[in-house]
C-alpha positions in Angstrom: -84.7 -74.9 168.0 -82.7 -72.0 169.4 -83.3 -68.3 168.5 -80.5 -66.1 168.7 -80.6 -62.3 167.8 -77.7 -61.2 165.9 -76.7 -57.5 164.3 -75.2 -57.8 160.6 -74.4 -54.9 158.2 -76.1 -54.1 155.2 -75.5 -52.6 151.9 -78.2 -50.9 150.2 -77.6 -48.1 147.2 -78.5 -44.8 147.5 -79.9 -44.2 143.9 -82.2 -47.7 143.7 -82.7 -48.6 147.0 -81.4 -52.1 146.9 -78.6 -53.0 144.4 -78.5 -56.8 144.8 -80.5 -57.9 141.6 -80.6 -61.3 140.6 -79.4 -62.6 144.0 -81.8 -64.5 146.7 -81.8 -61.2 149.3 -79.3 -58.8 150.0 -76.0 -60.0 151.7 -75.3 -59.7 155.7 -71.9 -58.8 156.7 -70.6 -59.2 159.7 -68.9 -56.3 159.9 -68.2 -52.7 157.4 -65.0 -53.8 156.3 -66.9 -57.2 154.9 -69.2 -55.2 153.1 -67.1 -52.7 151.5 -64.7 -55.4 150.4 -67.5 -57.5 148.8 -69.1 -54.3 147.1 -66.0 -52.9 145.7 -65.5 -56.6 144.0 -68.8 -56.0 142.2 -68.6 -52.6 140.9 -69.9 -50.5 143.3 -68.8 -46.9 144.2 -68.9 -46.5 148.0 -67.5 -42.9 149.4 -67.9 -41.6 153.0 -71.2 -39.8 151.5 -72.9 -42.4 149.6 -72.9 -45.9 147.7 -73.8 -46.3 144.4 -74.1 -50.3 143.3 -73.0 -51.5 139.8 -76.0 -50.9 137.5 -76.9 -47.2 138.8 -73.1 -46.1 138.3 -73.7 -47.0 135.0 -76.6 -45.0 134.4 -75.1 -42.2 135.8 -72.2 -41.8 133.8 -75.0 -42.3 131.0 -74.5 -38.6 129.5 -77.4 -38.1 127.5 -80.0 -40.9 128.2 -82.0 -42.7 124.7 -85.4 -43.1 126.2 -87.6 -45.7 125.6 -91.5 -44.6 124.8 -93.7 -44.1 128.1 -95.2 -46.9 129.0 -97.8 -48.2 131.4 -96.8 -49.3 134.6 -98.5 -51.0 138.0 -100.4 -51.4 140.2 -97.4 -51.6 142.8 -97.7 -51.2 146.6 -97.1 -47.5 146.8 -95.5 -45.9 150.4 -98.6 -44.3 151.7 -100.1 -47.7 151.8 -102.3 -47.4 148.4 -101.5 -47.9 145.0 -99.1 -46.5 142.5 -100.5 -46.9 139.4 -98.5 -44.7 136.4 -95.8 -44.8 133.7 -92.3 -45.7 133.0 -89.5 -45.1 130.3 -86.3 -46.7 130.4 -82.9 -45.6 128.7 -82.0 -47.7 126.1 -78.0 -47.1 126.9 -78.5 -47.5 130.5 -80.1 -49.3 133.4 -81.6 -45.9 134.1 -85.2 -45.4 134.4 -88.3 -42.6 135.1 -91.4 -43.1 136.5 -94.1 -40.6 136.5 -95.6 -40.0 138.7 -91.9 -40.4 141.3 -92.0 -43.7 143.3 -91.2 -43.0 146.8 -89.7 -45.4 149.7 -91.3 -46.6 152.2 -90.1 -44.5 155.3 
């Protein structure tokens, strides 16, 4: 079997951090103009400052938000290496949610 290393592009939204639900991974491109074509055919919002995927422009034209009740949430992996452990509440209007305490990326 042959290895060979190759350099894709990637999409990946600013507000969510991924913005390919429900698909087996995130799509390679093999170049920007690939990407931005396929995004803009599924609803995302990409400007020379950020990209937004389908689901979080919808919660942020959301106006006022109809919050679910808090609700438990974790354990999940958290950044620093431990465990987030914490609460959610999700807007019934929206794909918008809040998590308390904040869930951070990984750097």
């Amino acid at each position: 079997m042959a290895l060979a290393t190759r350099r894709c592009v990637v999409l990946t939204c600013d507000w969510c951090g991924d913005g390919w639900p429900g698909q087996a991974g995130e799509p390679h491109f093999d170049d920007r103009a690939d990407a931005l074509r396929y995004a803009a055919g599924r609803g995302w919002s990409v400007t020379a400052a950020r990209a937004v995927c389908a689901s979080c422009r919808r919660a942020e034209c959301c106006v006022t938000h109809a919050w679910s009740a808090w609700r438990p949430a974790g354990p999940f992996p958290a950044a620093d290496g431990g465990i987030w452990r914490g609460r959610v509440r999700h807007c019934r209007s929206c794909t918008a949610a809040e998590w308390d305490p904040p869930l951070r990326r990984r750097p």
